[in-house]
DRENVEXLUM-168074 format. One record per atom (N, C-alpha, C, O): x, y, z. Coordinates in pm, whole numbers, padded with zeros to 5 digits, always signed. Layout:
N
XYZ/...
END
This chain:
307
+12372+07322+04443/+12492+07295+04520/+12457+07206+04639/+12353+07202+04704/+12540+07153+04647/+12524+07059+04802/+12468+07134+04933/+12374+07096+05003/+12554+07260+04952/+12512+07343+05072/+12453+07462+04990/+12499+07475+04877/+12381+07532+05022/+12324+07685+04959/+12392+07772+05031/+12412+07756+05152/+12445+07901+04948/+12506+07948+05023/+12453+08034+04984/+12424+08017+04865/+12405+08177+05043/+12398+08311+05044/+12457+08416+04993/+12565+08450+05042/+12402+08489+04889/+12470+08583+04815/+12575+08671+04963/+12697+08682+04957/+12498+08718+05070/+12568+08758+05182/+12692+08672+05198/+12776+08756+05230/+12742+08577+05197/+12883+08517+05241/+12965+08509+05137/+13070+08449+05162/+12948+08566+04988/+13017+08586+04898/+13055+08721+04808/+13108+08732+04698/+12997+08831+04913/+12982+08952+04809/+13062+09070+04895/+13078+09061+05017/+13102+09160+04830/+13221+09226+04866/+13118+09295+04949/+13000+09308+04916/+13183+09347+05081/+13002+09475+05219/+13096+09633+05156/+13029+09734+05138/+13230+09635+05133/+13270+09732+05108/+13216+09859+04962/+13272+09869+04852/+13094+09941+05012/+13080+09956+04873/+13057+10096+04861/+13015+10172+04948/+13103+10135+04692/+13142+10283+04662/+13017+10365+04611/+12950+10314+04520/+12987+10463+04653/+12881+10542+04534/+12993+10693+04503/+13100+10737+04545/+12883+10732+04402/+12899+10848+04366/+12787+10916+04305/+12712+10859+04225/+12773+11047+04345/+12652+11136+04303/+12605+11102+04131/+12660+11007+04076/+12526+11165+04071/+12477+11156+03946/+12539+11283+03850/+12581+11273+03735/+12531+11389+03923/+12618+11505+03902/+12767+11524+03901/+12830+11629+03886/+12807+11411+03917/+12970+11416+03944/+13014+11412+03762/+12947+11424+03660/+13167+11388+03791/+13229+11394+03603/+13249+11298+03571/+13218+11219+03660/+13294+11240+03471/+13380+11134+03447/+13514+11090+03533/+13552+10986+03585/+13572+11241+03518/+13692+11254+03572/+13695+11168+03724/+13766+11076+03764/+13574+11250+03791/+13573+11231+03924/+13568+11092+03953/+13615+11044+04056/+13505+11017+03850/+13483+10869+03828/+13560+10810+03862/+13543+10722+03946/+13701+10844+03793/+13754+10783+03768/+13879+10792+03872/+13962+10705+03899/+13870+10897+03912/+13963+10910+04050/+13895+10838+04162/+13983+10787+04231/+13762+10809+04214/+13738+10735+04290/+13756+10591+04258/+13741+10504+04343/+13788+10568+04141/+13788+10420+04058/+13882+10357+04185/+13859+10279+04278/+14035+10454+04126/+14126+10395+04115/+14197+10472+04313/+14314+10445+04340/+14147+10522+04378/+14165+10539+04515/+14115+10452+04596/+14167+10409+04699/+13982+10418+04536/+13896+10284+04658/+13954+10149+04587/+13926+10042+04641/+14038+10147+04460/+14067+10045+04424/+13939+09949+04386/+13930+09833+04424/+13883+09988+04339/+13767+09935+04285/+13716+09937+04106/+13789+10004+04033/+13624+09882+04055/+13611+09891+03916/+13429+09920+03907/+13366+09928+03802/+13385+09929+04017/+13207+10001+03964/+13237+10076+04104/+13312+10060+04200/+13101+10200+04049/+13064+10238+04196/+12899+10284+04126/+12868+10332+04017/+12788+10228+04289/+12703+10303+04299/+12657+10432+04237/+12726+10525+04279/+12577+10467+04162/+12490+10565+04187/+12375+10643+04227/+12276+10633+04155/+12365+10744+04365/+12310+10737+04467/+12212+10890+04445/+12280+10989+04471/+12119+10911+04418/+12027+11028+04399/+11961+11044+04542/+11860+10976+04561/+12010+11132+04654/+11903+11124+04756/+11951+10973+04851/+11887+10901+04928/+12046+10971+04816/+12084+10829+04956/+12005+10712+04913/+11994+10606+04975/+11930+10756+04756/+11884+10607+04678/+11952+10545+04586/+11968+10637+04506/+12020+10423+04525/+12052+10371+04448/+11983+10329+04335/+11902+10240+04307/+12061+10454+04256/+11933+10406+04078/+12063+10402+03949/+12043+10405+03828/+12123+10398+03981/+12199+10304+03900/+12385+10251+03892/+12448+10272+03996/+12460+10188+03778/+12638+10193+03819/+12705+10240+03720/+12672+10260+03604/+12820+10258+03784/+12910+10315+03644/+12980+10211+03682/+12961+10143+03783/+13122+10190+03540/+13218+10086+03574/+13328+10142+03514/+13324+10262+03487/+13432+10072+03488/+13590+10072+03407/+13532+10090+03271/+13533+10198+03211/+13492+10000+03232/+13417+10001+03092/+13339+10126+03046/+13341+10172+02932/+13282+10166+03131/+13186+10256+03074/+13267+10377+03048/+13239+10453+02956/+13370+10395+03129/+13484+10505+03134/+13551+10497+03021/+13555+10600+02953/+13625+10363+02966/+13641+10333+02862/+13581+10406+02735/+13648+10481+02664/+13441+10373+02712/+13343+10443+02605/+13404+10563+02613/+13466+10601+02513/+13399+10662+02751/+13381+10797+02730/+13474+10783+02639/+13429+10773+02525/+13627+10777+02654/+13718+10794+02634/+13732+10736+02483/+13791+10816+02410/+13708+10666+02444/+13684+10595+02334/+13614+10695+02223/+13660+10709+02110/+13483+10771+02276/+13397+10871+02197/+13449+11012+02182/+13387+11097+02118/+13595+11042+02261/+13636+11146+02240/+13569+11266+02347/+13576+11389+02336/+13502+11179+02457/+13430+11275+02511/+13467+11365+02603/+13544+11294+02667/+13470+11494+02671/+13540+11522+02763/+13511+11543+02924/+13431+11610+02990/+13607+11458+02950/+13572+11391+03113/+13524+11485+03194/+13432+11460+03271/+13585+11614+03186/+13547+11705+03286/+13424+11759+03301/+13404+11805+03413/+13291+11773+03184/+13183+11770+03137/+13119+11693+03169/+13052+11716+03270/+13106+11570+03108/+13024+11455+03139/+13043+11446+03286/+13135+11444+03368/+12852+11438+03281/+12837+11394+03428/+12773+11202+03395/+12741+11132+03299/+12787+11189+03560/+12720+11036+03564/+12622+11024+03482/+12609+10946+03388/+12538+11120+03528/+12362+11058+03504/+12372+11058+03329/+12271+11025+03266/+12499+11096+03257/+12478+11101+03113/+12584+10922+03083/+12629+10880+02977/+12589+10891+03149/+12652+10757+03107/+12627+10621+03220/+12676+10509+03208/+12545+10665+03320/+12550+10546+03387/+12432+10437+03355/+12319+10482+03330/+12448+10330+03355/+12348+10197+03344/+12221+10229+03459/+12240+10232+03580/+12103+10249+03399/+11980+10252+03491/+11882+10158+03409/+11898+10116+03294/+11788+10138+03484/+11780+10126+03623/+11871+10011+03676/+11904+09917+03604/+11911+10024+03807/+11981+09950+03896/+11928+09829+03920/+11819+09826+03976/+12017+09659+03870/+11972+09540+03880/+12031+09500+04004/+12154+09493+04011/+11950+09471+04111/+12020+09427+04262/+11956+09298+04277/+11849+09259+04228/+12069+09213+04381/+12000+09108+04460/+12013+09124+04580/+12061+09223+04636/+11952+08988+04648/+11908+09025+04776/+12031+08922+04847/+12092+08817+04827/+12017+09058+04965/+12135+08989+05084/+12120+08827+05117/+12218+08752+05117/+11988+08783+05144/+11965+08661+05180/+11947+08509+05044/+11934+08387+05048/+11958+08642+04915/+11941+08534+04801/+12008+08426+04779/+12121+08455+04818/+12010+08306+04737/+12086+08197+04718/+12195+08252+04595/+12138+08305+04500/+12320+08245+04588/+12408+08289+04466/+12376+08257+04330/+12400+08331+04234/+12287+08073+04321/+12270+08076+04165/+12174+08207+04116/+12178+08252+04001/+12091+08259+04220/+12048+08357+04154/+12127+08474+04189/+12031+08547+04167/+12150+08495+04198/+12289+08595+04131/+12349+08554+04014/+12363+08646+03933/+12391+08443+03976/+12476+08398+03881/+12364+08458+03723/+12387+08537+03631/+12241+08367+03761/+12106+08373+03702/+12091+08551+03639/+12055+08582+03525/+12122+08625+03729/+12095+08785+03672/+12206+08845+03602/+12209+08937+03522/+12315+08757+03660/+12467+08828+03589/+12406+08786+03452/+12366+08870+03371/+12400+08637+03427/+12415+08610+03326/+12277+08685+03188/+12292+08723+03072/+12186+08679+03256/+12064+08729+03185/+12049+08838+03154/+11983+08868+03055/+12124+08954+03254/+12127+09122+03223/+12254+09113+03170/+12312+09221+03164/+12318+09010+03128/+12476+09047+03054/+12570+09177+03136/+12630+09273+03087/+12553+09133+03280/+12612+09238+03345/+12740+09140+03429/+12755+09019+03411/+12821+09224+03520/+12937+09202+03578/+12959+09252+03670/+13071+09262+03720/+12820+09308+03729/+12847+09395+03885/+12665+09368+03882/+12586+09389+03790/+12637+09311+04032/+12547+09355+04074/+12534+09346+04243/+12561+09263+04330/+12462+09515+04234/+12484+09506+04417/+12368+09503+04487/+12263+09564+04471/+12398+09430+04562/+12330+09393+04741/+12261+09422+04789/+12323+09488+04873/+12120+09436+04825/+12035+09504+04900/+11997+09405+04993/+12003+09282+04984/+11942+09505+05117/+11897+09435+05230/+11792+09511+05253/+11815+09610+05322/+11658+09493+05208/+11555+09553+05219/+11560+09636+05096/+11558+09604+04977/+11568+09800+05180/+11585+09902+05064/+11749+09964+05114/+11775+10083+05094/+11825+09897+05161/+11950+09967+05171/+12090+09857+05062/+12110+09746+05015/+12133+09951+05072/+12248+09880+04979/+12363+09837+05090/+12419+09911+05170/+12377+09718+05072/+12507+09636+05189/+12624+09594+05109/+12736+09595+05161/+12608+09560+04995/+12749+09512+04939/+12774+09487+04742/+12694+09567+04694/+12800+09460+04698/+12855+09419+04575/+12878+09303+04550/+12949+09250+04637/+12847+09236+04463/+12915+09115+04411/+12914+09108+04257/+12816+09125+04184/+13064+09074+04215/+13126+09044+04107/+13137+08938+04026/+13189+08851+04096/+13108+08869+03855/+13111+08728+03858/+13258+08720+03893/+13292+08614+03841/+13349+08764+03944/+13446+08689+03983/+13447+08618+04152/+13510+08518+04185/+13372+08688+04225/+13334+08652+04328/+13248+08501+04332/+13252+08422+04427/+13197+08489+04251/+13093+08335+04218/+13219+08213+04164/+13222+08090+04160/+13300+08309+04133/+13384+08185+04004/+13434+08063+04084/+13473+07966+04019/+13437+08059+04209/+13493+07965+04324/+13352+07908+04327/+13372+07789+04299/+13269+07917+04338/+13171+07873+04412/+13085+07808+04258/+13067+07687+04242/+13053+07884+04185/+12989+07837+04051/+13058+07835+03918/+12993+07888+03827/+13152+07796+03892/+13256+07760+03747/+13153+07779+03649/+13167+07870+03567/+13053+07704+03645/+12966+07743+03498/+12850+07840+03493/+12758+07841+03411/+12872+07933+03607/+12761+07985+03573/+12721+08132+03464/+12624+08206+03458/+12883+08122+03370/+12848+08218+03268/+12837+08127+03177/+12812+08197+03079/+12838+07984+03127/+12864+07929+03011/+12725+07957+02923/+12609+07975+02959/+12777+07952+02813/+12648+07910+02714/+12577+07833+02722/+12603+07723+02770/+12451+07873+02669/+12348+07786+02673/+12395+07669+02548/+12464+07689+02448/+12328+07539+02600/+12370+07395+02492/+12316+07427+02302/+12210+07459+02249/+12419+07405+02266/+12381+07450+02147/+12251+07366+02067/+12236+07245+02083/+12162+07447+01982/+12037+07371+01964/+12075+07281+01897/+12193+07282+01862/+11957+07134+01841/+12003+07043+01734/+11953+07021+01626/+11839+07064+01610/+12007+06962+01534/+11843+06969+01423/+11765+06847+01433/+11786+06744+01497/+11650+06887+01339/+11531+06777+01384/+11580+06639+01380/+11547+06553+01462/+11676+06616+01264/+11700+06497+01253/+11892+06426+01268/+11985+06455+01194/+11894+06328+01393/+11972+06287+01435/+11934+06167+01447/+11820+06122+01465/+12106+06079+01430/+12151+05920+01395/+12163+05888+01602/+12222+05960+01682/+12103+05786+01624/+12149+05740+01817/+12180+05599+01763/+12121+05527+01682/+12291+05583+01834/+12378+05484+01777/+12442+05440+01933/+12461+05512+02030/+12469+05274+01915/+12507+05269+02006/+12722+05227+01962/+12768+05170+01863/+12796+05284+02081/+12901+05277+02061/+13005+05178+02140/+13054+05234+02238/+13042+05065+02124/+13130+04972+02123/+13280+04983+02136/+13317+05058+02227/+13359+04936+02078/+13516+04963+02036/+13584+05043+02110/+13703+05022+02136/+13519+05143+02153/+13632+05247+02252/+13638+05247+02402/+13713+05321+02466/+13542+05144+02462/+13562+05063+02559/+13624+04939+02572/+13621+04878+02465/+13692+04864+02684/+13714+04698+02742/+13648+04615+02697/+13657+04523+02617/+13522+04696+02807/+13430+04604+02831/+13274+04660+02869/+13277+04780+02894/+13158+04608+02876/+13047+04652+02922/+12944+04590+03019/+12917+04471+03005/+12888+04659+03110/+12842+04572+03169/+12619+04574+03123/+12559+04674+03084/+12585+04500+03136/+12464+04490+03139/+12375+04566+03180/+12276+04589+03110/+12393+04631+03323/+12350+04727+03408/+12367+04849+03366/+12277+04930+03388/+12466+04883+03309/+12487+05002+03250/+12422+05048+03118/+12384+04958+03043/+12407+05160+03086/+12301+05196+02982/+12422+05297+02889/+12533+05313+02938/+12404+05329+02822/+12469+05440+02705/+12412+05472+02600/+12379+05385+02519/+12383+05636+02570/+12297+05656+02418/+12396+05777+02378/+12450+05865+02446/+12401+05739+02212/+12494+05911+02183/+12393+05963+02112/+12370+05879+02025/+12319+06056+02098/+12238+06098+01952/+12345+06225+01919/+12383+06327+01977/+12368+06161+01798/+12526+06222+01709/+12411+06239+01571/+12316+06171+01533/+12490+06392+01509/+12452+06389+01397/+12504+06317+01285/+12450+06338+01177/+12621+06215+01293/+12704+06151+01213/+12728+06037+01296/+12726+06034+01419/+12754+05930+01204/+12768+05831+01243/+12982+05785+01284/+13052+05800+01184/+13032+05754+01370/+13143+05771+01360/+13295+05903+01347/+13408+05908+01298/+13212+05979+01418/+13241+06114+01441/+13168+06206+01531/+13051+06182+01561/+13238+06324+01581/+13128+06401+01671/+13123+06528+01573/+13162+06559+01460/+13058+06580+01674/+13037+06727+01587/+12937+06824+01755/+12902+06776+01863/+12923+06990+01687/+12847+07051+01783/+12728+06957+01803/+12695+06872+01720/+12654+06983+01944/+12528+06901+01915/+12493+06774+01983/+12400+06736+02053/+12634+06709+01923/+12575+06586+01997/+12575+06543+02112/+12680+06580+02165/+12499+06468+02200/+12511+06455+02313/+12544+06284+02370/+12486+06196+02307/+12610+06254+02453/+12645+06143+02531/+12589+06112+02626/+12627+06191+02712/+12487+06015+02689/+12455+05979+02856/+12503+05840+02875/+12493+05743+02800/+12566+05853+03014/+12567+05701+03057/+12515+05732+03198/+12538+05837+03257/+12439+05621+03249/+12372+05555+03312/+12407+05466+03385/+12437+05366+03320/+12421+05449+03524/+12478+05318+03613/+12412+05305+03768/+12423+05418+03815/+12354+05227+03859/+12362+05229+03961/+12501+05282+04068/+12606+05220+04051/+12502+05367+04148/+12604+05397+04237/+12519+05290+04383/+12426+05317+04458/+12598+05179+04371/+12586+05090+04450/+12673+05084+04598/+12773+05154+04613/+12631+05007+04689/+12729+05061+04791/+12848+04975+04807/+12912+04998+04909/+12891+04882+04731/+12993+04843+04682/+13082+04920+04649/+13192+04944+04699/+12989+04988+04494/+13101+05083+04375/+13123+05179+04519/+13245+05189+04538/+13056+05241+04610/+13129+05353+04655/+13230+05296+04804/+13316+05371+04851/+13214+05212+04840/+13294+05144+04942/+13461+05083+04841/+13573+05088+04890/+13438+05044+04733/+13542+05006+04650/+13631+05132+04612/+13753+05135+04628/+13535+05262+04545/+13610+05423+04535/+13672+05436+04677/+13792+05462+04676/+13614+05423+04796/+13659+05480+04925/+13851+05396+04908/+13962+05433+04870/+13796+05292+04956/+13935+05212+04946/+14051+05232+04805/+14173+05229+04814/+14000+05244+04728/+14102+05280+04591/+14192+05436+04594/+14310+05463+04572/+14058+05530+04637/+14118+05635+04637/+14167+05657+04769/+14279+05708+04773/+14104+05629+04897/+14172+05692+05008/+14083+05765+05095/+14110+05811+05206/+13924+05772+05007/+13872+05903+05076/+13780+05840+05170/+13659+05862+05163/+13825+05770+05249/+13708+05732+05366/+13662+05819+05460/+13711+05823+05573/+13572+05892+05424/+13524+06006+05483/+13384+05916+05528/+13301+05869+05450/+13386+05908+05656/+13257+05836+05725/+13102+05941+05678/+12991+05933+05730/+13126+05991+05618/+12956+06071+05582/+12911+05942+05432/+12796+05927+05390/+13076+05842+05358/+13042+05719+05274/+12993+05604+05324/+12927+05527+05255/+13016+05585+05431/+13071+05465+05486/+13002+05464+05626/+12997+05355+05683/+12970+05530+05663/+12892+05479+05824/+12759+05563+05775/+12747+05661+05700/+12642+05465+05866/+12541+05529+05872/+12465+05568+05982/+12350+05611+05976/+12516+05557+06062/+12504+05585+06260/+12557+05741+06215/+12476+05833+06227/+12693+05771+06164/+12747+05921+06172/+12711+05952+06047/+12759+06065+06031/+12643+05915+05925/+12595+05980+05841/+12482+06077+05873/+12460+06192+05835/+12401+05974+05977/+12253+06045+06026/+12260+06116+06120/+12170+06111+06204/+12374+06208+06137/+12372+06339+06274/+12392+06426+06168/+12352+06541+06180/+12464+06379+06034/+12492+06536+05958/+12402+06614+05896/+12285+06578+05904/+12428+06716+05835/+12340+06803+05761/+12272+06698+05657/+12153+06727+05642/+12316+06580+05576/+12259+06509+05499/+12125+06387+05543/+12022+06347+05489/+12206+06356+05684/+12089+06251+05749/+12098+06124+05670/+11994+06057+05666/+12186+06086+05618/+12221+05986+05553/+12345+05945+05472/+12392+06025+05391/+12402+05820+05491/+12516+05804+05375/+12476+05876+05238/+12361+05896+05200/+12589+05910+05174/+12567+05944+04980/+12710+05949+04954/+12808+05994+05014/+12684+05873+04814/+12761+05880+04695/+12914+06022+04712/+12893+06143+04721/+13025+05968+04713/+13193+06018+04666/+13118+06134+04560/+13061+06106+04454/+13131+06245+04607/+13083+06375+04493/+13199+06342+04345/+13180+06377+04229/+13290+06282+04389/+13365+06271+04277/+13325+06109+04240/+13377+06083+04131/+13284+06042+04270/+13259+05909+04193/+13133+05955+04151/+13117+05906+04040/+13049+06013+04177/+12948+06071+04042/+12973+06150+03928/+12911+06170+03824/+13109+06199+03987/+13145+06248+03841/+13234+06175+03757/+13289+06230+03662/+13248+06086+03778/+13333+05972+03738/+13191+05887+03626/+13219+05790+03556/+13105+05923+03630/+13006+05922+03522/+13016+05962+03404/+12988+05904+03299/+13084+06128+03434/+13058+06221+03335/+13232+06167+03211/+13248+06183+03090/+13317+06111+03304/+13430+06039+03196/+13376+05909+03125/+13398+05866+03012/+13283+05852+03249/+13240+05715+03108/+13165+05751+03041/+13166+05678+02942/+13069+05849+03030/+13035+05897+02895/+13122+05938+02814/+13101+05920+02694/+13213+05988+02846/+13318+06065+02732/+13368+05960+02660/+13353+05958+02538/+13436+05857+02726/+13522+05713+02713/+13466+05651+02569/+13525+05603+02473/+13305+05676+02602/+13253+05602+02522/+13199+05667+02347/+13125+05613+02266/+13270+05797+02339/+13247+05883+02213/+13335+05817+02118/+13425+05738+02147/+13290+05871+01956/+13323+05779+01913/+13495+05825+01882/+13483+05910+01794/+13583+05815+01899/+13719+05796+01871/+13786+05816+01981/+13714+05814+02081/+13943+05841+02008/+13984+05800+02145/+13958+05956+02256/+14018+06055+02214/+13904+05969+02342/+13851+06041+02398/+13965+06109+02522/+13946+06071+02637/+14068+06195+02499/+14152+06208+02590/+14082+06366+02701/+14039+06464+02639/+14081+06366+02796/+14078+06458+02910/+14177+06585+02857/+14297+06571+02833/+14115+06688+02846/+14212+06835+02900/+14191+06912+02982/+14284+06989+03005/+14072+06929+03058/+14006+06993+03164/+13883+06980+03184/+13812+06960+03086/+13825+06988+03314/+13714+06968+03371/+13657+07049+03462/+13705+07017+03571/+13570+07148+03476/+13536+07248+03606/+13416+07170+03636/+13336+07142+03547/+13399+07131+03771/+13241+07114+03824/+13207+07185+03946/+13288+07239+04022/+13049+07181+03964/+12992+07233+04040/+12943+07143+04122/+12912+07043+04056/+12917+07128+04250/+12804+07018+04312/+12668+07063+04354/+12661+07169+04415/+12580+07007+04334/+12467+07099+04306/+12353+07041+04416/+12256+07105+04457/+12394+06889+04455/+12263+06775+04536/+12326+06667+04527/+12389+06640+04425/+12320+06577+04645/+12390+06499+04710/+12325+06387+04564/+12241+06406+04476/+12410+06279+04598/+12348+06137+04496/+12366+06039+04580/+12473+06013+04635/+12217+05954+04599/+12172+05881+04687/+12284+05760+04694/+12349+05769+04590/+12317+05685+04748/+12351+05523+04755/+12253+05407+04715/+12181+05364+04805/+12246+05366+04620/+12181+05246+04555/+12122+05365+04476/+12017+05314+04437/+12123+05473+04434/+12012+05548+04298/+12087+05534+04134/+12210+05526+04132/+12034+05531+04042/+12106+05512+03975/+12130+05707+03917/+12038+05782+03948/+12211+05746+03866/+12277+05862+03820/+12281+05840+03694/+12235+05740+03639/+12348+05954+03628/+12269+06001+03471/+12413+06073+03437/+12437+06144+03535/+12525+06086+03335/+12565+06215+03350/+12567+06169+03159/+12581+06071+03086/+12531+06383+03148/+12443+06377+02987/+12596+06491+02965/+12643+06564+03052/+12644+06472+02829/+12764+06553+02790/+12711+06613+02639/+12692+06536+02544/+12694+06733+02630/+12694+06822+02517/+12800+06871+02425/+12855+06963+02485/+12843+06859+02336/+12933+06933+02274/+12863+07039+02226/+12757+07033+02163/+12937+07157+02263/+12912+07310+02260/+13016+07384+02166/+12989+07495+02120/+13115+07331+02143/+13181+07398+02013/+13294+07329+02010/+13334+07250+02095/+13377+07375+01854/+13429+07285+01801/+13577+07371+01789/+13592+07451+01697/+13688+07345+01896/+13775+07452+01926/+13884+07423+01812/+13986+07490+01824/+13880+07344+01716/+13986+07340+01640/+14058+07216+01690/+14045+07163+01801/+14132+07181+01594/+14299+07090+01633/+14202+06942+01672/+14270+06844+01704/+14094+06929+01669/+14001+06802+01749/+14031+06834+01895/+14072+06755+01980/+14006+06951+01907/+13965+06982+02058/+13828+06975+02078/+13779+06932+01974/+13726+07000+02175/+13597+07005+02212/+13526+07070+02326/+13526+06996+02424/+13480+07157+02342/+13452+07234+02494/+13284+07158+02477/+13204+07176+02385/+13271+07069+02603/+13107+07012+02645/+13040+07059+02727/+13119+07139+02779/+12938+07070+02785/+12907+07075+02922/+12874+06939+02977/+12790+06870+02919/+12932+06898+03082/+12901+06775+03149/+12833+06749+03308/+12889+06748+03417/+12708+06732+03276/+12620+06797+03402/+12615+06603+03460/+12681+06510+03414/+12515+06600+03566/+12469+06474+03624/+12324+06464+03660/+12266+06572+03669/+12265+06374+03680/+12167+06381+03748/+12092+06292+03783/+12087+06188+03717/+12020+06310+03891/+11942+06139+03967/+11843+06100+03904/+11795+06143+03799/+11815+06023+03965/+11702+05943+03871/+11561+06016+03893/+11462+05980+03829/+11558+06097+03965/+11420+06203+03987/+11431+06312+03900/+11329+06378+03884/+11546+06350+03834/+11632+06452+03775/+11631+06603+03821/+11589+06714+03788/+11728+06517+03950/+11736+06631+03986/+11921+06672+03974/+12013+06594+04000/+11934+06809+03929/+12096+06827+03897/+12188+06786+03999/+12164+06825+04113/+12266+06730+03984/+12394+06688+04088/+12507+06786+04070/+12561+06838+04167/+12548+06815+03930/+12661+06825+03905/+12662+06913+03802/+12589+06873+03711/+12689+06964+03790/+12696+07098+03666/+12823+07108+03650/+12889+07092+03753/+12897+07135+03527/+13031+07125+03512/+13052+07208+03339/+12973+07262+03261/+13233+07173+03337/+13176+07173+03145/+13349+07140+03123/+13435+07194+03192/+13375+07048+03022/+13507+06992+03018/+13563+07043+02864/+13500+07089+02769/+13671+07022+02875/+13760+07001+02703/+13838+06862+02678/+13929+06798+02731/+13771+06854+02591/+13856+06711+02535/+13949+06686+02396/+13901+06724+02289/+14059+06634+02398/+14097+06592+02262/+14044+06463+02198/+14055+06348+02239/+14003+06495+02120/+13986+06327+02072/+14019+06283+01907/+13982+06309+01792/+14118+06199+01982/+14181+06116+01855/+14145+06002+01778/+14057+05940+01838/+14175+05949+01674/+14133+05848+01587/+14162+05738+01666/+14246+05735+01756/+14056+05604+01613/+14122+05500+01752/+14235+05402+01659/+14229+05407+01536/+14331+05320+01724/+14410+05238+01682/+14386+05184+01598/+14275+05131+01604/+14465+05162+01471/+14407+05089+01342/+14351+04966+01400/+14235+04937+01371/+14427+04885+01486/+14402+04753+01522/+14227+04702+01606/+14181+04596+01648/+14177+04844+01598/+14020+04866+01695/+13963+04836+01564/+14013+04885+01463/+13867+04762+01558/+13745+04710+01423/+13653+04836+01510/+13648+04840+01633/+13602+04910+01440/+13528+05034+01441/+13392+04961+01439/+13384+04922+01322/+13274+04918+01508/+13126+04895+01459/+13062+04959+01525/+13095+05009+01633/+12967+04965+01472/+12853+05050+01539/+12698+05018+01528/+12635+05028+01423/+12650+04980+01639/+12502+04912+01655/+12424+05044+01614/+12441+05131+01700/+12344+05085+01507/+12263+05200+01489/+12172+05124+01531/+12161+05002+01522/+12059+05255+01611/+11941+05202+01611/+11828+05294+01634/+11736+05298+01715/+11873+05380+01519/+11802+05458+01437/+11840+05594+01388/+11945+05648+01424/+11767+05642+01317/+11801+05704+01221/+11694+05818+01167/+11721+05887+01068/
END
């Protein structure tokens, strides 16, 4: 992300326990009084493990009876915590890896708060997505023509597609361009956003950055000319991004697009990340696209160059 922010400025401080010895029942009345969906479980004023909505669910599901069941016969142990001062991707990092949906807070050895992936969802959009789907050994990189104007020289583009003239899971898109201080003085004026952290470098160098950089959104304005350039007409349906590291002025940028599954109707869910020429992530994101056949009147060619 551009700024790091602290699991502490995103995680709920309000937080519930309940003994190990308690019922289901009791569970479930504290659930729904603190208005909450996990609580703590606390042996001795220690935290060793959680119950949730879900897990209540099961009981209920197994026929079991609430008034019987205690915690310690259904709760998740041992207890996966992060730390008060941790940066959130790692949080995101444990949600996603322990396939969990609650993990709480420690500050040292005390417990301070909770955080939920819904609590991240503002701050990190992709950080439950799937991993990029694998490819097989052998893929067609082709270069693609026709579904652009025009091209410029400076600019670079590779698709390695498993088919020639079609997409499919797998394949991936990069384009490549200098962010020059033109292109971003030209974005400033087009769009409106003259925010002097683009455009001056006297008040660039007091900020947290210490230098002009790159319209966070004209680097992602990368991640559409890769799309632009897939092979049939490439229409927009949504886009979530993340900003992850500033992108220099005069560096050239990278943004690489995955197709991750194949939603039907010629829909497409990608992930569309960015990155500098050191490769380092800018932009983490993940879009849906329709894409349609192009105009009979488009001569379809395609420069292969290899196979």
């Amino acid at each position: 992300m551009l700024v790091s922010i602290p699991v502490s400025e995103v995680m709920t401080a309000d937080v519930r326990t309940i003994a190990p010895d308690a019922t289901a029942r009791e569970v479930a009345v504290k659930l729904v009084e603190g208005e909450v969906d996990s609580l703590i479980v606390c042996r001795d004023s220690d935290p060793v493990g959680i119950v949730t909505e879900s897990d209540l669910t099961h009981i209920l599901a197994a026929d079991t009876d609430p008034d019987t069941t205690t915690v310690s016969e259904f709760a998740s142990e041992p207890l996966v915590t992060v730390g008060y001062d941790d940066d959130i991707t790692e949080a995101a990092r444990l949600l996603r890896e322990e396939r969990i949906e609650h993990l709480p807070v420690t500050d040292g050895d005390e417990l301070v708060g909770m955080l939920a992936t819904t609590d991240l969802s503002y701050y990190l959009p992709r950080y439950a997505r799937p991993e990029p789907a694998s490819k097989p050994p052998e893929e067609t990189t082709y270069v693609v023509r026709p579904e652009t104007a025009l091209e410029d020289p400076e600019w670079e583009f590779e698709c390695r597609c498993l088919e020639r003239g079609r997409v499919a899971v797998g394949d991936v898109a990069e384009f490549t361009k200098t962010l020059s201080r033109e292109d971003v003085e030209r974005f400033a004026t087009s769009t409106g956003d003259t925010n002097r952290l683009h455009l001056e470098d006297e008040y660039a160098a007091e900020t947290r950055f210490g230098r002009r950089i790159a319209h966070g959104a004209l680097a992602a304005g990368l991640v559409s000319a890769a799309l632009a350039r897939l092979p049939g007409l490439t229409v927009y349906l949504s886009q979530d991004l993340s900003f992850q590291a500033p992108v220099e002025i005069g560096s050239r940028a990278t943004a690489s697009c995955e197709i991750v599954e194949d939603l039907g109707g010629d829909r497409y869910r990608l992930t569309t990340d960015v990155y500098t020429e050191d490769d380092t992530q800018a932009i983490e994101g993940e879009a849906v696209v329709l894409i349609d056949d192009l105009p009979e009147s488009v001569n379809v060619a395609v420069d292969e160059i290899g196979e």
